[in-house]
C-alpha positions as CSV (number, residue, x, y, z in Angstrom):
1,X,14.0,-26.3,7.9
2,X,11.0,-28.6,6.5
3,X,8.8,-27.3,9.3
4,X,9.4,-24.2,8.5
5,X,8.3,-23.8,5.1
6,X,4.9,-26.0,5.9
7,X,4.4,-23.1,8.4
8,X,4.1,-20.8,5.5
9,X,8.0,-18.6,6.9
10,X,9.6,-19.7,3.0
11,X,6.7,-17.7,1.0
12,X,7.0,-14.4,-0.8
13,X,5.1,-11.5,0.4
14,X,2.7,-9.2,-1.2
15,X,3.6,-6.1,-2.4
16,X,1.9,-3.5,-0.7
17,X,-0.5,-1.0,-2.4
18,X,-0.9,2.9,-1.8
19,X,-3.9,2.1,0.8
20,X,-1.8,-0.6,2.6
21,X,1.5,1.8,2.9
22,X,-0.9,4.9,4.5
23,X,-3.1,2.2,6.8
24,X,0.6,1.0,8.3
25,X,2.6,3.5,8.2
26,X,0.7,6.8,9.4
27,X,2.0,9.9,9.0
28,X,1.3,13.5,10.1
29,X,-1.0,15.5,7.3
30,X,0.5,17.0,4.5
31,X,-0.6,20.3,4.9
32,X,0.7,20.6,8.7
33,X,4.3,19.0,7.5
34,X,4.2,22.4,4.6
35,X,3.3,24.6,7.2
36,X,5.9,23.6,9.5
37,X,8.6,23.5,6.4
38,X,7.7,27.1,4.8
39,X,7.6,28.4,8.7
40,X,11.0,27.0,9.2
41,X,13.0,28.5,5.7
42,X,14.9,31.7,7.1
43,X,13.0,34.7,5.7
44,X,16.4,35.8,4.0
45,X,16.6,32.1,2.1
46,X,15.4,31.5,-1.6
47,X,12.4,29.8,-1.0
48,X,12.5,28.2,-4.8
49,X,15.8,26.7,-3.7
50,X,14.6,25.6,-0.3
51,X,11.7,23.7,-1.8
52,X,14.2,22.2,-4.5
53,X,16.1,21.1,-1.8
54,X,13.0,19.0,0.0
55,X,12.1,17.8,-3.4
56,X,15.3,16.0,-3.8
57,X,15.8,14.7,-0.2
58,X,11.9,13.0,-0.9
59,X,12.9,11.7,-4.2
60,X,15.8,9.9,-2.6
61,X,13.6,8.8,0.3
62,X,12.6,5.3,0.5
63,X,9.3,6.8,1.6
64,X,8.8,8.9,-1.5
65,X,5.7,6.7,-3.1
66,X,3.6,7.2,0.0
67,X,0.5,9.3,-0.7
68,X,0.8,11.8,1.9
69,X,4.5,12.3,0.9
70,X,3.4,12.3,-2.7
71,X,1.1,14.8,-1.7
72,X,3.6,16.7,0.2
73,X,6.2,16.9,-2.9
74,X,3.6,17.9,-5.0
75,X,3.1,21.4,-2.7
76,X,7.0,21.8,-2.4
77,X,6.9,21.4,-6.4
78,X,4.6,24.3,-6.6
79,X,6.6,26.5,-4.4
80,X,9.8,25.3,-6.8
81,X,8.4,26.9,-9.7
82,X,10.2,25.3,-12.4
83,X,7.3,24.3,-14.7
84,X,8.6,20.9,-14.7
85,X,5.7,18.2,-14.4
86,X,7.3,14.8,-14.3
87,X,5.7,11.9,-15.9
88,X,5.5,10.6,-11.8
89,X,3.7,13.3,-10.9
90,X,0.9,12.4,-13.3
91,X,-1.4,10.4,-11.0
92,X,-1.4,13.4,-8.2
């Protein structure tokens, strides 16, 4: 167990910034990931309520403070239409 710690395995990690998230975990463009989403709502569906929908399931994603998915919730919110601007939003 000794040798282990003097290898540097006991130590905390840093936290990883917006950069370091994108840089590792890559994900398709945000734009494409809309297009695919508002081509996928049934034409007979509420698209307000379909975008609320996504807007929760990326809130209660673990990936919902990566930038592209920031980005991506930030489109949905504008289909939503509620007016609401949350203070997490601010930095978009």
């Amino acid at each position: 167990m000794i040798a282990r710690r003097s290898q540097g395995l006991g130590t905390r990690r840093r936290s990883l910034g917006r950069e370091d998230i994108a840089r590792v975990s890559p994900l398709p463009p945000p734009e494409e990931v809309f297009a695919d989403w508002l081509m996928s709502v049934p034409h007979d569906d509420c698209m307000e309520a379909a975008a609320r929908f996504q807007i929760e399931l990326i809130d209660r994603s673990p990936a919902a403070w990566h930038p592209d998915v920031r980005y991506l919730r930030l489109m949905l919110v504008a289909i939503a239409g509620d007016g609401v601007w949350q203070a997490n939003d601010r930095n978009l």
